[in-house]
C-alpha positions as CSV (number, residue, x, y, z in Angstrom):
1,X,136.7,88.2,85.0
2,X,136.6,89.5,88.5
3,X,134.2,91.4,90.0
4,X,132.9,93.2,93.5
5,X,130.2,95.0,94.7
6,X,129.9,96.6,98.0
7,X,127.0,98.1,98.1
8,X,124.1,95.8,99.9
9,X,121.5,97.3,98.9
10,X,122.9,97.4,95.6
11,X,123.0,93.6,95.8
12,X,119.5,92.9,96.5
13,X,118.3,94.7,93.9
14,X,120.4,93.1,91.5
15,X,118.8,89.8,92.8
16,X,115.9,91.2,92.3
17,X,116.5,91.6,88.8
18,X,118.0,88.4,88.1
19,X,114.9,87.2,89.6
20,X,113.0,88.8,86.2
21,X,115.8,86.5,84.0
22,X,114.6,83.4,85.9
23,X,110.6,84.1,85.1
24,X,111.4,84.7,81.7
25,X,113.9,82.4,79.7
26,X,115.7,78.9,81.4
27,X,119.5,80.7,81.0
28,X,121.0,83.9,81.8
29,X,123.5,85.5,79.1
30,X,126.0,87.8,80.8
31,X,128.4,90.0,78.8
32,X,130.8,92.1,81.0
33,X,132.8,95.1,79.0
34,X,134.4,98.0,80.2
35,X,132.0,100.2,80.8
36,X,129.3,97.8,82.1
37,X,128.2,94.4,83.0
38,X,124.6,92.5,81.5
39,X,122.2,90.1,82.3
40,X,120.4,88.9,79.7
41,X,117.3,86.3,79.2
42,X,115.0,85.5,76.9
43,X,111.7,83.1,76.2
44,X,111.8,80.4,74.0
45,X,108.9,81.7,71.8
46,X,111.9,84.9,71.4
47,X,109.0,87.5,72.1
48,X,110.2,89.0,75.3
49,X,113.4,89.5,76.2
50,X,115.2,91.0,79.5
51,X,118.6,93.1,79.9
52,X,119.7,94.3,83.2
53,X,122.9,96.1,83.7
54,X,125.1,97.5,86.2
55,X,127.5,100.3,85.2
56,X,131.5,99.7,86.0
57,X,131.6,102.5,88.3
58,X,129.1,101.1,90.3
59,X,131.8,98.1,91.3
60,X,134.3,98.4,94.1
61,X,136.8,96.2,91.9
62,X,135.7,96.0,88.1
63,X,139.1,94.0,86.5
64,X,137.9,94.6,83.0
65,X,140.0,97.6,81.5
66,X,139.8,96.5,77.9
67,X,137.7,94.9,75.3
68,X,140.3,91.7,75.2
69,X,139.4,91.5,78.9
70,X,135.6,91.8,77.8
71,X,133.7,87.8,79.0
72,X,130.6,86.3,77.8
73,X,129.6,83.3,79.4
74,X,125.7,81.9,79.8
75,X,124.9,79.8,82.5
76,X,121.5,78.4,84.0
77,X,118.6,80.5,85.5
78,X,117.6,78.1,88.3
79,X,121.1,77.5,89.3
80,X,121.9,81.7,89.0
81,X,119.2,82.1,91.1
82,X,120.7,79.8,94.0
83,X,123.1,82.6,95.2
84,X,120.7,85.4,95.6
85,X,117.7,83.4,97.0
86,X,118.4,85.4,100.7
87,X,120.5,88.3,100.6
88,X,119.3,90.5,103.3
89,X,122.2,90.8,105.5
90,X,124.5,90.4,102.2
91,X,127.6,93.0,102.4
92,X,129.9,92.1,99.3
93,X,128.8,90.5,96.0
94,X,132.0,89.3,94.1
95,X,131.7,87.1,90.5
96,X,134.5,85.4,88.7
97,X,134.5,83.4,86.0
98,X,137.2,81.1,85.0
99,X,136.4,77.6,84.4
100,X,132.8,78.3,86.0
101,X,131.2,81.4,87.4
102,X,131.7,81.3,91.2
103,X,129.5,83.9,93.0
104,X,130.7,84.6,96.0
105,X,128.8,86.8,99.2
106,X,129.8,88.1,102.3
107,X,127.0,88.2,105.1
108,X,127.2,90.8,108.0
109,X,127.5,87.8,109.8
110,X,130.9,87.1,109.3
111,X,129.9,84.0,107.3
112,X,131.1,83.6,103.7
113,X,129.4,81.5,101.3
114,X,130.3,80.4,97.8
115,X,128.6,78.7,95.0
116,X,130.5,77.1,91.5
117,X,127.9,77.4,88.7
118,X,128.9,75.4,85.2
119,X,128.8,77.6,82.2
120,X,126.7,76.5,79.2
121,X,127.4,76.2,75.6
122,X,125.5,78.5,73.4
123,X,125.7,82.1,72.2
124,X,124.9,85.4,73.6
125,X,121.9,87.4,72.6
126,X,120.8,90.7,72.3
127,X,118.0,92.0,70.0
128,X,118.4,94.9,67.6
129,X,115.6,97.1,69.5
130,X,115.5,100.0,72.4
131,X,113.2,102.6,74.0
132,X,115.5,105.0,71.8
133,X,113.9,104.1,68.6
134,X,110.2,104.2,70.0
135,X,108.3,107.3,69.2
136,X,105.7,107.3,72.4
137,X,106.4,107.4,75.6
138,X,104.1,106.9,78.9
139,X,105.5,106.2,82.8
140,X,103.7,105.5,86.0
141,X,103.9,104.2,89.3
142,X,104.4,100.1,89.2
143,X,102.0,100.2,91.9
144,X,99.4,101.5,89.5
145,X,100.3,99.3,87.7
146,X,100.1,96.5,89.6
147,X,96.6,97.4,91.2
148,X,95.1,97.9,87.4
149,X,96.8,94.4,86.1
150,X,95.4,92.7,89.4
151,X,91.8,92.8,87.3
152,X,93.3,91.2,84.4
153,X,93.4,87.5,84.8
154,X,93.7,86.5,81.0
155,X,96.9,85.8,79.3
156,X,97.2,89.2,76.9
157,X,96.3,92.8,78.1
158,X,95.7,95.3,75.4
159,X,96.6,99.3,75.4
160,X,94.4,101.8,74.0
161,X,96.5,105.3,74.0
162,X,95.0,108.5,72.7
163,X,96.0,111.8,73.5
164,X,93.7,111.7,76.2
165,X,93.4,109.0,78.2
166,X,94.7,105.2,78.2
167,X,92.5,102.1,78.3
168,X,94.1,99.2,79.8
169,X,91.8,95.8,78.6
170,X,92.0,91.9,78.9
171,X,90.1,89.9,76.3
172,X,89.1,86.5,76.2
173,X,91.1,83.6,74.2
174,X,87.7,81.4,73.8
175,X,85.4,82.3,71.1
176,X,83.1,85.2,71.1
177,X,79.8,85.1,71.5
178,X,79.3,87.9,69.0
179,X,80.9,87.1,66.0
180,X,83.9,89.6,64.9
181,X,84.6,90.4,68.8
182,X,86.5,89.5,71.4
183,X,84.6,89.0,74.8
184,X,85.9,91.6,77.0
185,X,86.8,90.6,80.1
186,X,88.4,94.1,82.2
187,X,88.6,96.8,81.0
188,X,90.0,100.2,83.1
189,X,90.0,103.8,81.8
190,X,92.6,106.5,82.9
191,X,92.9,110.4,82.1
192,X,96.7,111.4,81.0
193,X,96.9,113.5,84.0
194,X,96.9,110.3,86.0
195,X,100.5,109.3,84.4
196,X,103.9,110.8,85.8
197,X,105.1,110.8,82.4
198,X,102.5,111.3,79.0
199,X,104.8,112.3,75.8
200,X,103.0,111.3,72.6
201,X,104.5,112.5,69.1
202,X,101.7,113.5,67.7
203,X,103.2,113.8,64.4
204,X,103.4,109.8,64.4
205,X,99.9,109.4,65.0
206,X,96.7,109.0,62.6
207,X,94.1,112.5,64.0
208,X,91.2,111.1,65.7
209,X,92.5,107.1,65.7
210,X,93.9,105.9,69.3
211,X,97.1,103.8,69.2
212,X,96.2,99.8,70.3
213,X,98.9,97.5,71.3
214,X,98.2,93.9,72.5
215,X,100.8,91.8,74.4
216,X,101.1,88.7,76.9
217,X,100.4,89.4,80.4
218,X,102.9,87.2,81.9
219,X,106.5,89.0,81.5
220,X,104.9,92.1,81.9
221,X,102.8,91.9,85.1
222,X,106.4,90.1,86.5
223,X,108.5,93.3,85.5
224,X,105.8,95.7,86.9
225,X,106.3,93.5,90.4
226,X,110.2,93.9,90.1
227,X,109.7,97.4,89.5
228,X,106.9,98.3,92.2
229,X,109.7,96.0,94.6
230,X,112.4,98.5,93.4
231,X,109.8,101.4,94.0
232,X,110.8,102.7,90.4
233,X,108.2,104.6,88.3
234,X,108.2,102.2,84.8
235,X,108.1,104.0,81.6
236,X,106.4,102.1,78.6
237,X,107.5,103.0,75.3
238,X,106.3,102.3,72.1
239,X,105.3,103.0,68.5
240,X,102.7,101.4,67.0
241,X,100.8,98.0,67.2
242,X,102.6,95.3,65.4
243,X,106.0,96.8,66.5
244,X,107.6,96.2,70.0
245,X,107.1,97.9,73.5
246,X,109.9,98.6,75.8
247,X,109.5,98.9,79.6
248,X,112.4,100.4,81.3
249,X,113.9,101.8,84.6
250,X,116.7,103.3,85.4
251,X,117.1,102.8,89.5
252,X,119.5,105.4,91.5
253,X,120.5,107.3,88.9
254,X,121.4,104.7,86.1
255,X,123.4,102.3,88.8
256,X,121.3,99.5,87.8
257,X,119.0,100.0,84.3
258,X,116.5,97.0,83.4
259,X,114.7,96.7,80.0
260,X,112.1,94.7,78.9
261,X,111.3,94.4,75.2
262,X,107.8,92.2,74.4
263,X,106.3,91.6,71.1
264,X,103.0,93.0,69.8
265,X,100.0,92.2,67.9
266,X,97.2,94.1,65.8
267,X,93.7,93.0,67.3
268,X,92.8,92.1,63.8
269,X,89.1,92.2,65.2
270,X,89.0,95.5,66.6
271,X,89.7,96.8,62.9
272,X,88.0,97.6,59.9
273,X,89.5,96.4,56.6
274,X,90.4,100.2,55.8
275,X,92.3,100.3,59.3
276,X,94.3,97.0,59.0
277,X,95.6,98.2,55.7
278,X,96.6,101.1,57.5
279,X,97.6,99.6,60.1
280,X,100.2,97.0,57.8
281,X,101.4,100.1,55.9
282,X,102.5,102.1,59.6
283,X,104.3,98.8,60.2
284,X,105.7,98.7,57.4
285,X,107.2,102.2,56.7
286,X,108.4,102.3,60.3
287,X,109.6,98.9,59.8
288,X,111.8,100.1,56.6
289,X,112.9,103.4,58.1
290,X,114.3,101.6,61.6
291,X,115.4,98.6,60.0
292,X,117.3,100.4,56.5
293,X,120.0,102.3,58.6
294,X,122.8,100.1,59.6
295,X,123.5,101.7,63.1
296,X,120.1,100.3,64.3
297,X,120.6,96.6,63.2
298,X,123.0,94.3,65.0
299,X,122.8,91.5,62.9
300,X,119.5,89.6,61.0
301,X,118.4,92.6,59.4
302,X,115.0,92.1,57.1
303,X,114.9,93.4,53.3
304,X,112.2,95.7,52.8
305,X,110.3,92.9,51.2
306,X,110.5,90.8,54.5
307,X,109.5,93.7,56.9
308,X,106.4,94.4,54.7
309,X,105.8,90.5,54.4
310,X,106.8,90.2,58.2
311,X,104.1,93.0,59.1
312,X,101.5,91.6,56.7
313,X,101.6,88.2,59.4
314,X,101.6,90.2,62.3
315,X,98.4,91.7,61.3
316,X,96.7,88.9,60.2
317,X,97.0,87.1,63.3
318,X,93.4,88.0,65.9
319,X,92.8,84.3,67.1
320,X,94.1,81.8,69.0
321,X,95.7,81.4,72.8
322,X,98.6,83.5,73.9
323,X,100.9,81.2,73.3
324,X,100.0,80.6,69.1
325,X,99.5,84.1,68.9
326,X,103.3,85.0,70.3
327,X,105.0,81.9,69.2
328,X,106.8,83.2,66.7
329,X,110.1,84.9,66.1
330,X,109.5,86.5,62.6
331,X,106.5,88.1,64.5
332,X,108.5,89.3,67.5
333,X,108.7,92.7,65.7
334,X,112.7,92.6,67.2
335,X,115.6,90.9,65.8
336,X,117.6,88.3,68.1
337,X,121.4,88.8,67.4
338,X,123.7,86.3,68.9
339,X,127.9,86.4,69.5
340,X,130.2,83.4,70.3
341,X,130.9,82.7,74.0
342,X,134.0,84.1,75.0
């Protein structure tokens, strides 16, 4: 595989992005086809997981014209990250793989540096889950973003989406002082006016009841910072609690794309007994009707049986740290499909 890019700026904000891979998972998959190249990473708990891509044409030399040409290699964040630690006078990015990946840049300088990174054993991942099979959509500046999440300084934020307005809160892990709720520790109201982008089908939605999705803060206050550094507004998709949220943006025009796809939970607390059952029966129709059709599942798809008993754990779970809470890949609410190296 051989591979250049020209463009810069370009370059940068790839680093950029590869910086999200690092902050999330210890390797970086790539996968580079015809039509595109990936970076992938994802956390050892398998709850949030990180694709950015580049398109072929945005390449000055793109040597891959066929799918027996196609590479997938995986190699170590830390050491991925040594290339594209200072790239501001950077002119040319090239990346072949052989026997290692060698990353090679061209400074405006004249000085040309290169750096031999050992590929890793393993498989390539990818999870069986996009923005394209949420029903909601909401998308705003990361700098509002990034304002509202500097008040949250717990380890899970929670959504609160009605057709009206949006409540961002943060909750404490310890235990309440009132019994059967969570100690509230921020909590920030905004009007739907105040998003660039407010689409909720209200068909999907129960009349009167707001839509509550609870998530770890970490991955996502690191993708609104890579976003807000790209200047890109961030759209936040989703469905319902239990099942995942995708942020995504697509920079210049779709010549770099990033996803982010992090696992929910139900705030178990925050419901009444009538509500969770609900709640677990959303989950698990939407879970069925996603999850039945063979063109949306990549590989490990659940039964109906397992989605429903999958769901069922997912809204049981309202105590414990972050890290209990999301440690868990049959409670991801995504599947984690993996190929052979190439």
């Amino acid at each position: 595989m051989e591979l250049t890019l020209s463009d810069g700026s370009l370059c940068r904000r790839l680093a950029r992005g590869l910086q999200i891979l690092a902050k999330v998972g210890e390797d970086v998959m790539i996968e580079a086809t015809p039509t595109a190249i990936c970076f992938r990473s994802i956390n050892a708990a398998k709850t949030a997981f990180v694709n950015v891509s580049l398109p072929s044409d945005s390449f000055a030399q793109y040597a891959i014209k066929d799918a027996e040409e196609a590479c997938n290699c995986r190699v170590n964040a830390k050491a991925m990250m040594a290339p594209f630690r200072s790239l501001k006078s950077v002119s040319q990015l090239s990346l072949t793989v052989g026997s290692a990946l060698v990353v090679g840049l061209d400074l405006s300088d004249d000085v040309d540096k290169s750096f031999t990174i050992a590929l890793l054993e393993g498989d390539n991942m990818f999870v069986s889950y996009s923005r394209d099979q949420c029903d909601h959509t909401l998308r705003a500046a990361p700098r509002f973003l990034g304002d509202t999440l500097a008040n949250m300084h717990r380890d899970e934020v929670t959504l609160t989406v009605s057709s009206e307005y949006v409540v961002v809160q943060s909750y404490s892990t310890e235990a309440p002082a009132d019994a059967g709720q969570p100690a509230i520790q921020a909590s920030i109201s905004y009007q739907a006016s105040e998003f660039r982008t407010f689409e909720l089908d209200e068909d999907e939605m129960q009349p009167g009841t707001p839509l509550e999705l609870c998530f770890a803060m970490k991955e996502f206050r690191a993708f609104v910072e890579f976003c807000d550094a790209l200047d890109s507004p961030l759209g936040m998709h989703f469905s319902i609690g239990g099942a995942p949220i995708v942020f995504g943006i697509d920079f210049d025009d779709g010549r770099l794309t990033a996803e982010m796809i992090v696992a929910t939970v139900v705030q178990e607390s925050m419901l009444g007994p009538d509500q969770m059952s609900q709640y677990q029966s959303q989950i698990s129709v939407a879970d069925s009707a996603r999850y039945s059709t063979p063109q949306h599942v990549l590989s490990h798809a659940p039964s109906q049986s397992q989605a429903s008993s999958r769901s069922a754990s997912q809204a049981s779970r309202s105590t414990g740290s972050a890290d209990q809470r999301f440690s868990s890949s049959d409670q991801a609410g995504f599947y984690v499909a993996s190929t052979p190296l190439s």
